[in-house]
C-alpha positions, 0 to 999 in steps of 0.5 A: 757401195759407200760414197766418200762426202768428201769427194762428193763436194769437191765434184760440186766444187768444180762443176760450180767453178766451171759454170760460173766461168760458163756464164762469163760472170765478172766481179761487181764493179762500183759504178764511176762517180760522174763527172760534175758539170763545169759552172757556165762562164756567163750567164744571159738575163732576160726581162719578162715585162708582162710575167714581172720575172727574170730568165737566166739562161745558161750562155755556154749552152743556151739553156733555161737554167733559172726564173727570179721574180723581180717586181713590175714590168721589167724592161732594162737590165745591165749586169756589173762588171764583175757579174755579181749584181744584175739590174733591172728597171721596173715600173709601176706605169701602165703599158700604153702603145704610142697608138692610145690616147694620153687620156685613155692612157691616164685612165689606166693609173699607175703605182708609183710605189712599184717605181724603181731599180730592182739590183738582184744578187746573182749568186743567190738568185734574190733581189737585195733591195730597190733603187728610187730611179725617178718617174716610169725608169725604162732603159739605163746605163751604169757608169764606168766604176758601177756607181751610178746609174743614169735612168730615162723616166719616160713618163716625166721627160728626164732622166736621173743620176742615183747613186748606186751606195746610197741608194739616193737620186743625186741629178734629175736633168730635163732631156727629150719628150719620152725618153727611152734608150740611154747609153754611156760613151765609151770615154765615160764622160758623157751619157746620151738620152734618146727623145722618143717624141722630140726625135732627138739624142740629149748628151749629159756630162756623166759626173755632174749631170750637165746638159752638154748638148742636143742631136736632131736624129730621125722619126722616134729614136729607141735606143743608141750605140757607140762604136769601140773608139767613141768616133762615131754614135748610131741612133736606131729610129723607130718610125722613120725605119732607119739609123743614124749616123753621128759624128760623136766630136762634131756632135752631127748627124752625118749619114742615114742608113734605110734599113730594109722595108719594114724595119721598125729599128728598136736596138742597136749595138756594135760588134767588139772589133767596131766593124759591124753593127746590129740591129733589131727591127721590132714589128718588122720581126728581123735582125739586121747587120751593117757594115760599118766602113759601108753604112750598108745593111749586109744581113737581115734574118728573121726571128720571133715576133716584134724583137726588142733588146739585144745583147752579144756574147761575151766571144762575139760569136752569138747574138741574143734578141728578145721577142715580145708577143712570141715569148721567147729568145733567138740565139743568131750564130754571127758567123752563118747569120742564121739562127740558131736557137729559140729559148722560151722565156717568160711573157713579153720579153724586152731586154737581153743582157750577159754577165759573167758568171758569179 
């Protein structure tokens, strides 16, 4: 029998047609092109003291998004308005706990070349240059306009004005023994400097570096904060275990806080709506909140080891805290007053400051 080629493949066809459809086979489709990520509103800048670097956490989601190495022992850090520039205070002193004797602490040498303010370019993740900022720069503030910084050199008993352009110290102004925590007002016209050693608070004119006037506050004041208004000052008082109340015209201490037993306060600040403040209460490991029109501490939580800087989101609903010996970060919800988050961070980290992402 002849068998017809033609017929024969046709057959084929159609049981080829009818297995495909069998099977289910669809046509290959491109994959979708993935959505790219939306770049973070802010960022976070922690300072590493013993690991001389940065952590750039990503402030939307909490995570770890960079490491700048930026010189030796960074302790202060502020970012410019604008975001775009951070800046960090470095030392080339030592480390010596109040416990060592100054003779034993001298010993030790120092590096006055390592001296300064590291301003680091946010975009490109580098530090563009250091600022002279005086003696062992520890904390500091910046001027309403980001022009000049005001620096307390612990290791000198001063504190400098340099100018941010020229990179030159244009004031050096005696304050209190050991000066740490240095605020501006919320006016801009005044700057206050924290005595560690003389337990006091030293207010300087802001434009020309005056001496304005001198607070009396309790046992080793670390740092200072301001409510919104400018009505009232708040000085967190290491080794008297509490905060101090100042009535900022009057330039009087007129009401002490006890924080709860065991608080070693280091940093303070004040809620945006100037309601409430928080503390942290270094070797006592917690962080706390009070409630202005109270003076009474609402919340206490506990976080990483020996908490030092503290910063807020820019919404106010999250607070930062920066914990030393337990090289990490605690990210407490204002809301619950729990924590949230703990983000690793490099060794030793002491300040915490949010900037607008670039």
């Amino acid at each position: 029998m002849m068998h017809d080629p033609s017929v024969r493949h046709g057959v084929v066809s159609v049981l080829g047609a009818m297995l495909l459809l069998g099977c289910g086979r669809k046509p290959e489709q491109a994959p979708a092109a993935a959505t790219p990520p939306l770049p973070p509103s802010a960022y976070v800048y922690v300072t590493n003291e013993d690991s001389h670097d940065l952590t750039i956490v990503n402030a939307d989601d909490d995570s770890v998004v960079g490491t700048i190495a930026v010189g030796t022992r960074p302790r202060g850090v502020k970012v410019s308005r604008d975001g775009k520039w951070v800046f960090v205070a470095l030392s080339g002193s030592p480390k010596c706990p109040p416990s060592m004797p100054d003779a034993e602490c001298e010993k030790l040498g120092s590096d006055k070349s390592k001296d300064g303010v590291a301003v680091v370019d946010a975009t490109t993740r580098t530090v563009s240059r250091v600022l002279p900022a005086g003696s062992d720069p520890e904390a500091f503030d910046l001027s309403s306009d980001g022009t000049k910084i005001f620096v307390s050199n612990e290791d000198a008993g001063v504190a400098s004005i340099v100018e941010v352009a020229t990179g030159s110290v244009v004031a050096t102004v005696p304050v209190g023994k050991e000066p740490e925590g240095v605020t501006l007002a919320p006016d801009g016209k005044t700057v206050w400097v924290s005595g560690e050693t003389d337990h006091d608070l030293t207010i300087l004119d802001a434009e020309t570096g005056k001496k304005l006037g001198r607070v009396v506050v309790g046992l080793r004041p670390r740092s200072i904060a301001f409510l919104p208004d400018g009505s009232r000052a708040y000085s967190a008082n290491e080794a008297a275990g509490t905060v101090s109340v100042i009535d900022v015209a009057k330039r009087t201490v007129i009401g002490t806080i006890t924080m709860p037993e065991g608080s070693k306060p280091m940093g303070i600040l004040s809620a945006p709506d100037g309601k409430r403040l928080f503390v942290s209460n270094g070797r006592g490991g917690t962080v706390s909140a009070i409630d202005v029109a109270s003076s009474q501490v609402t919340h206490s939580v506990a976080v990483g080891k020996r908490p030092w800087g503290i910063a807020l989101s820019k919404d106010g609903s999250k607070l930062y805290s920066a914990n030393g010996p337990s090289n990490d970060v605690s990210v407490i919800d204002l809301a619950t007053f729990t924590v949230v988050k703990t983000i690793p961070a490099g060794r030793v980290p002491w300040g915490v400051a949010i900037g607008t992402a670039p």
